[in-house]
C-alpha positions in Angstrom: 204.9 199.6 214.3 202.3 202.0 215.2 200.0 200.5 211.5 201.2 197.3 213.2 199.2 198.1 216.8 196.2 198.8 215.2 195.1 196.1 213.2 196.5 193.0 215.7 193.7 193.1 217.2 191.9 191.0 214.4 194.4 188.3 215.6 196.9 187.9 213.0 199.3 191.2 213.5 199.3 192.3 209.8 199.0 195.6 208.9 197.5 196.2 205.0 199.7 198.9 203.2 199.0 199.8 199.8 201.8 200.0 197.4 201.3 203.3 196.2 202.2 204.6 199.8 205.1 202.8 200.4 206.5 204.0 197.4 205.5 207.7 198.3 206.8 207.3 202.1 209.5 204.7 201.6 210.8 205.7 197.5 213.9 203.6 198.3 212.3 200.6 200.7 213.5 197.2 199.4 210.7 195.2 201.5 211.9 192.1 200.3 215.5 192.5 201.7 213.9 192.4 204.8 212.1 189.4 205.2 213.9 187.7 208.0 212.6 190.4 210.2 209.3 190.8 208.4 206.0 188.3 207.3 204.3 190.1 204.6 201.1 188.5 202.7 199.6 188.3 199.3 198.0 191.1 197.8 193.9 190.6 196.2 192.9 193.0 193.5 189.6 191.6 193.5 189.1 191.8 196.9 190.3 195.5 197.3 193.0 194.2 199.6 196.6 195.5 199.7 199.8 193.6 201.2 199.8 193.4 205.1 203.3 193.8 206.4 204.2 192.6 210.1 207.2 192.2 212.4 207.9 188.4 213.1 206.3 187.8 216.2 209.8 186.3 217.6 211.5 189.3 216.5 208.9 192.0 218.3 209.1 189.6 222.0 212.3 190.0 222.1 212.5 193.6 222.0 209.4 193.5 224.3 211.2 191.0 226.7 214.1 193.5 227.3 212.0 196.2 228.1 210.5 194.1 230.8 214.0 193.8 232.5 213.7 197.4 233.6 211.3 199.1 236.2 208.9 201.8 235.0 211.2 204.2 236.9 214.4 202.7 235.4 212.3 203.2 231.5 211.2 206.2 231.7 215.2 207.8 232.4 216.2 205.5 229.2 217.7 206.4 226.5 215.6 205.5 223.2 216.8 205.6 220.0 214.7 206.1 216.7 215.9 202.5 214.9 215.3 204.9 211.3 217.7 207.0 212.0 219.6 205.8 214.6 219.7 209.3 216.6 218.7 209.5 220.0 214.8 210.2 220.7 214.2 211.4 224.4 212.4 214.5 224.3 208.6 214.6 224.8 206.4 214.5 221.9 204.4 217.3 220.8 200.9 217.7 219.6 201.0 218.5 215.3 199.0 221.8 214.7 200.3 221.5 211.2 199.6 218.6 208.5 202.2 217.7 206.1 201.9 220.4 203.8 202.7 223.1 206.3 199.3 224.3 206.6 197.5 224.9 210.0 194.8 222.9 211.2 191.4 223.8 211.4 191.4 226.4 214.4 188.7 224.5 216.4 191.1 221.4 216.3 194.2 223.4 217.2 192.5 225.2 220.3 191.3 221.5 221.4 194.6 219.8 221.4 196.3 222.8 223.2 193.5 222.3 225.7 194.7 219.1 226.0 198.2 219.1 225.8 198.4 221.7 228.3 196.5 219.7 231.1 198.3 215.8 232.3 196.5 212.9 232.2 196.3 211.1 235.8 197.1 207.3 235.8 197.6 204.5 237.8 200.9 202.6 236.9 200.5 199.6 239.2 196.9 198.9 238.3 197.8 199.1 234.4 201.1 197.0 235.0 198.9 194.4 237.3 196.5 194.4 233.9 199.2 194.2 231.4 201.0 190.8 234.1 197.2 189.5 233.5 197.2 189.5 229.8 200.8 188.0 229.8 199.8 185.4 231.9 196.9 184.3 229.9 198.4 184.5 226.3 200.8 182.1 227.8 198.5 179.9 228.7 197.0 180.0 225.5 200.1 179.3 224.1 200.7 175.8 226.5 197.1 175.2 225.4 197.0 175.5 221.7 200.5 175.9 220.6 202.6 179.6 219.8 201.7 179.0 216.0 197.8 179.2 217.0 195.2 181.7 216.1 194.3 181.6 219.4 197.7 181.9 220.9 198.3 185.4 218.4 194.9 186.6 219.5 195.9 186.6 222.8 199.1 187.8 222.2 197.9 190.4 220.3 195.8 191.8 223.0 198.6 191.8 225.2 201.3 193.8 222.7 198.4 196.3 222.3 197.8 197.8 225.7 201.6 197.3 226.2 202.2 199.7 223.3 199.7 202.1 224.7 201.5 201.8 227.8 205.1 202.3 226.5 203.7 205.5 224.3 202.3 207.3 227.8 206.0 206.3 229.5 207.4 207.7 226.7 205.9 211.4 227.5 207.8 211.6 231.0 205.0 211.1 232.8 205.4 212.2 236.8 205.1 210.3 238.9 203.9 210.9 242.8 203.4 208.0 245.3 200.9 205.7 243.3 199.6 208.6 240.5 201.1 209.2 237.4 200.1 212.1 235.6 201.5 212.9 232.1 200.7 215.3 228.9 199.1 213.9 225.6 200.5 214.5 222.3 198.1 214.5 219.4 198.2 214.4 215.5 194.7 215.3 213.2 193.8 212.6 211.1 191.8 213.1 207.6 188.1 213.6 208.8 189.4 216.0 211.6 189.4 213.4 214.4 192.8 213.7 216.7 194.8 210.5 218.0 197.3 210.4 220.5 200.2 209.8 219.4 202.0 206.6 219.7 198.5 205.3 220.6 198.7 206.5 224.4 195.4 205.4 226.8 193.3 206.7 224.3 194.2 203.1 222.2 193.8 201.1 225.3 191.5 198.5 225.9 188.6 199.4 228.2 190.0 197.1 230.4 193.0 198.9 230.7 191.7 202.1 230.8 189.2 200.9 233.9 193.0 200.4 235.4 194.6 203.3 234.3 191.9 205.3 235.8 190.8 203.4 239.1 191.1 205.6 241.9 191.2 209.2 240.0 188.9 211.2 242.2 186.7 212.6 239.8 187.5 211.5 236.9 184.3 210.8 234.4 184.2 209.0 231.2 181.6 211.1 228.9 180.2 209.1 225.7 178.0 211.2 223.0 175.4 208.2 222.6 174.1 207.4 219.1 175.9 210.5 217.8 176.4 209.0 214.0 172.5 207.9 213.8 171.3 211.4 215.2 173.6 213.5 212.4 172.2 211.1 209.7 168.9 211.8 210.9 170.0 215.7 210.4 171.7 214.7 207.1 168.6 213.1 205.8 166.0 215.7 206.7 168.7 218.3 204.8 168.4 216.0 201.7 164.9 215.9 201.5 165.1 212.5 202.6 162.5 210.6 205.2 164.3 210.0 208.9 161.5 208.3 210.7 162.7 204.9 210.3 166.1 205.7 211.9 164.3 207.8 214.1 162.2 204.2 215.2 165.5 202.7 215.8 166.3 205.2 218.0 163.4 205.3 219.9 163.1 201.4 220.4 166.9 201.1 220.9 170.1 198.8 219.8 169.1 195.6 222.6 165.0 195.7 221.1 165.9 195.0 217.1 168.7 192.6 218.3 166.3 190.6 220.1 164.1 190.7 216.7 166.5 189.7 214.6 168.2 186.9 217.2 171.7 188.5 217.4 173.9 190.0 220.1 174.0 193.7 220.3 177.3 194.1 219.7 176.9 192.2 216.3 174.1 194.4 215.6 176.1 197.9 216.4 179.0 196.8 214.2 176.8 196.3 210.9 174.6 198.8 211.4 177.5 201.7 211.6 178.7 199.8 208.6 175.4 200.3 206.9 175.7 204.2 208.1 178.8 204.7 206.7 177.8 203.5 203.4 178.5 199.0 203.5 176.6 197.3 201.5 174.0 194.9 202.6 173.7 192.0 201.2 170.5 191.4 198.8 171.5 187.3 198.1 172.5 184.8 200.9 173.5 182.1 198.5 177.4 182.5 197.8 178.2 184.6 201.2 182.3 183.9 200.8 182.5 184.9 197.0 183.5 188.5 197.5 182.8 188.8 200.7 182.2 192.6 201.7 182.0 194.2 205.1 178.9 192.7 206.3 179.0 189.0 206.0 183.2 189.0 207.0 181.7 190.7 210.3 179.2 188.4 210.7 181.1 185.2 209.8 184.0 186.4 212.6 180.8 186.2 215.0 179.3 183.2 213.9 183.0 180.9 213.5 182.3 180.5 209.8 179.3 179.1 210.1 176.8 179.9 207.0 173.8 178.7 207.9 173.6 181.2 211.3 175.3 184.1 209.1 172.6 183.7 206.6 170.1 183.4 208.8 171.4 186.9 211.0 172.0 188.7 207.7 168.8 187.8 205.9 166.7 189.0 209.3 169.1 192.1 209.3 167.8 192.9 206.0 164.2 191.8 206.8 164.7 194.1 210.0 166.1 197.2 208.4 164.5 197.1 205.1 162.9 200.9 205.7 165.9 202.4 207.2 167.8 200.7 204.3 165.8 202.2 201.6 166.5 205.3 203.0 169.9 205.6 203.8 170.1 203.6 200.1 168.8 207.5 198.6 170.7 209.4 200.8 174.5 207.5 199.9 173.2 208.1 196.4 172.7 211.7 196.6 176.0 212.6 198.3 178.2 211.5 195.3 175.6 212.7 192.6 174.2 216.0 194.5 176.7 216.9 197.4 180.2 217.2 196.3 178.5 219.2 192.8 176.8 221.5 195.7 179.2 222.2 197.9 182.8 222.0 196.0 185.0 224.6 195.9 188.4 225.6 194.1 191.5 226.9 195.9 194.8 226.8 194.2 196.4 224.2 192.8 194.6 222.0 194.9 192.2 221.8 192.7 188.6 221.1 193.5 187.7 220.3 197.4 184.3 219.8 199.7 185.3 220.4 203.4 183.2 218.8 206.7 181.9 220.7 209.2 184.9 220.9 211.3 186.9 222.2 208.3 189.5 219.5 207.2 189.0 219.1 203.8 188.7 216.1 201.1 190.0 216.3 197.1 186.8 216.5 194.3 189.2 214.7 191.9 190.2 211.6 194.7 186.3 211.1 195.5 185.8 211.1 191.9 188.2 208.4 190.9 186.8 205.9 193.3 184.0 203.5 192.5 180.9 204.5 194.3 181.3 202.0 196.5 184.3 203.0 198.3 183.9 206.8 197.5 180.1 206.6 199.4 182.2 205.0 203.1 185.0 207.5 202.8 182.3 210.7 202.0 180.4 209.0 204.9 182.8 209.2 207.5 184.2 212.2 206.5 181.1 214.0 207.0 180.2 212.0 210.1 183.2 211.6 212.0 184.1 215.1 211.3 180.5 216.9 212.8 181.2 214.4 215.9 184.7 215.9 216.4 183.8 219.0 215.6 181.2 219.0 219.1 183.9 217.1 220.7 186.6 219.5 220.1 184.0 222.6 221.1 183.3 220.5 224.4 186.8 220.5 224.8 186.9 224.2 224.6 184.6 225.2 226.9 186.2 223.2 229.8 187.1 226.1 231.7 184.2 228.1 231.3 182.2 225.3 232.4 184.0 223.8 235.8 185.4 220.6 234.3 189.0 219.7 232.7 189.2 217.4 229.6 191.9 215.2 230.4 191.6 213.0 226.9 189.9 212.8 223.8 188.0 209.7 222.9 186.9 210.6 219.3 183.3 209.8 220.1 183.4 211.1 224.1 185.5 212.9 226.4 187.5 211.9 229.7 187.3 214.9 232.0 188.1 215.9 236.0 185.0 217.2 237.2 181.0 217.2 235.8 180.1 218.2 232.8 176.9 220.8 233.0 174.5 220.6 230.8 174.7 223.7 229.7 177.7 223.5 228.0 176.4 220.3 226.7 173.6 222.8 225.4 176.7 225.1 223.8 178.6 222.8 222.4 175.2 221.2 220.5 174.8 224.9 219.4 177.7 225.8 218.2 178.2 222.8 216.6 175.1 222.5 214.8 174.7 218.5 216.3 171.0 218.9 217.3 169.5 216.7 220.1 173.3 215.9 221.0 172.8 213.4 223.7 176.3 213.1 226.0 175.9 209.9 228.8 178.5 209.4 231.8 179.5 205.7 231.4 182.1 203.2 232.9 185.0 202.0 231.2 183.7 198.3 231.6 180.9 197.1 233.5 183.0 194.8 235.4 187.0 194.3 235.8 188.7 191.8 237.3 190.8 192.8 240.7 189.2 196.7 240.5 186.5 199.1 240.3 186.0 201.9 238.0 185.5 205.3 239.4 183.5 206.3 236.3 180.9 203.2 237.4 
């Protein structure tokens, strides 16, 4: 369910699971014995795509529906019951400090989710059920509009069963809950590049929308974003390689909205390709056969443009035209991390064999990097070393909460939700004792404007 959550968003519910880790989870799953309760798809070797496994929509309402019998109050004092094992699941979930092996998490990780597990997370339960009625309401619309089996009907859907999930995971901690405020505490689990997720999705998996409701009316309550973080630790990352910065350093400097209005697309659009292109996507070089093999890049870029291939060739081919310097460079620097890096900073331990860690400390198999193509070894090196510096100041920010006058109250991989200001000196602090130079943290609202509410981070 949870792999479910996180890829409905793209509007069909599916969830891609390769093979080999259904038969290492699951070594006794019959999938196939299950398919009046599941849709699954069609596999694509050539396309690097595995199976994608969802519940059937009719099957997921209804358990959804009976859950919206019962008042928050009513829930919350509910049994629940783990459908696996059919045992009774009421106590509040814990953050992991472990991963699966046993083995403790890196210590700056640990001391950040015990930061955060120890301190609730205020909420608004009316203003995020008044948000969730909204969504409801306009799915079904959708649905009297264009018919249940639409795409636009599961979109819509879909965005609905997301922040309701994120709202059933917070319910499911025992949250408190005095007058209009609710206040509960996070559970967290460490994911691969050091980055922690709440688990069960919680508001951290929220829309903005509904986090602008969760959070309306918290006094004090600030939403911290560490702007351009991934560009400025390339920058770091290139100038370490021997590598020229200064054409991500012009991007920079002019900003995301300037180069969109060059090339003629939306900024958004323009984020999502180039953190692509950062984390190692490749850009197209021909714009004559965009849907054979499509890659990163031109399925992004088609989902903007409805299919249409004349405007997707004309964004991607002034993309390229655009970034053609910054390209070039980040071309070199891709290159020398599988044929320089992992030979440079490798190291043996055990019968683990061969391993390069990030700078947070979690830590990534020689022989696994190795037995990928370079072009999906070069996006999962990328984000290992970039997501894992960003959490790594994250995490440290979290740390000096006390210290500093301010109380992180949730962890947004690339920012921090805290009670109180956050100083610049322990901005300064966690910059140095993270090694991100130039770390550059921005107060920012949720959403710039919400229907029926105001953000107190505006």
């Amino acid at each position: 369910m949870l792999l479910q959550r996180r890829e409905i968003e793209n509007g069909d519910g599916f969830a891609h699971v390769p093979d080999a880790t259904i038969r290492r989870e699951l070594p006794n799953a019959r999938w196939r014995d299950a398919l009046h309760l599941i849709d699954a798809t069609d596999y694509s070797k050539v396309h690097g795509r595995a199976r994608g496994f969802r519940v059937k929509p009719e099957v997921e309402q209804a358990f959804l529906e009976a859950a919206e019998t019962i008042s928050m109050a009513d829930y919350i004092e509910a049994d629940k019951v783990n459908l696996f094992s059919g045992r009774l699941a009421n106590r509040r979930l814990q953050s992991r400090y472990h991963d699966n092996s046993r083995n403790s998490e890196p210590r700056i990780i640990v001391e950040a989710m015990k930061v955060l597990s120890a301190n609730q997370v205020p909420f608004v339960p009316e203003a995020i059920e008044g948000h969730l009625q909204r969504l409801k309401q306009e799915s079904d619309e959708v649905g009297k509009v264009h018919g249940r089996d639409s795409d636009e009907y599961r979109a819509a859907y879909g965005r609905y069963l997301s922040d309701k999930y994120s709202y059933l995971s917070v319910l499911n901690q025992h949250p408190e809950v005095n007058g209009s405020v609710g206040a509960f505490h996070p559970a967290y689990i460490v994911r691969s590049t050091g980055r922690i997720h709440h688990i069960g999705g919680g508001l951290q998996s929220a829309s903005r929308l509904m986090k602008a409701a969760a959070y309306t009316g918290i006094d004090d309550l600030r939403n911290y974003d560490l702007e351009n973080s991934q560009s400025r630790l390339v920058i770091q990352y290139l100038e370490e390689a021997g590598l020229d910065p200064s054409p991500l350093e012009g991007y920079l400097e002019a900003g995301r909205d300037a180069y969109a209005g060059k090339i003629g697309i939306s900024p958004d659009l323009l984020k999502g390709l180039f953190l692509a292109m950062l984390m190692g996507a490749t850009v197209p070089k021909r714009f004559d056969r965009l849907t054979v093999r499509p890659g990163t890049f031109v399925r992004r870029t088609m989902l903007e443009y409805d299919n249409d291939e004349r405007r997707v060739r004309q964004a991607l081919e002034g993309f390229r035209e655009v970034f053609d310097s910054v390209i070039i460079q980040l071309s070199r620097w891709h290159k020398y991390l599988v044929e320089e890096w992992i030979a440079q900073h490798q190291e043996t331990r055990g019968r683990s064999g061969a391993t390069v860690s990030n700078a947070v400390g979690k830590k990534f198999s020689v022989a696994e990097l190795r037995a990928l193509e370079d072009f999906r070894a070069i996006p999962r090196l990328s984000a290992f070393l970039l997501q894992g510096h960003e959490a790594l100041f994250i995490h440290t920010l979290t740390t000096l909460g006390t210290m500093h006058g301010f109380t992180p109250v949730g962890n947004e991989h690339d920012g921090l939700i805290v009670l109180g200001e956050i100083p610049s000196e322990a901005i300064d602090a966690a910059s140095r004792l993270s090694g991100l130079r130039n770390a550059k943290l921005v107060e920012k609202p949720f959403i710039a404007e919400a229907p029926g509410f105001t953000s107190v981070a505006a």
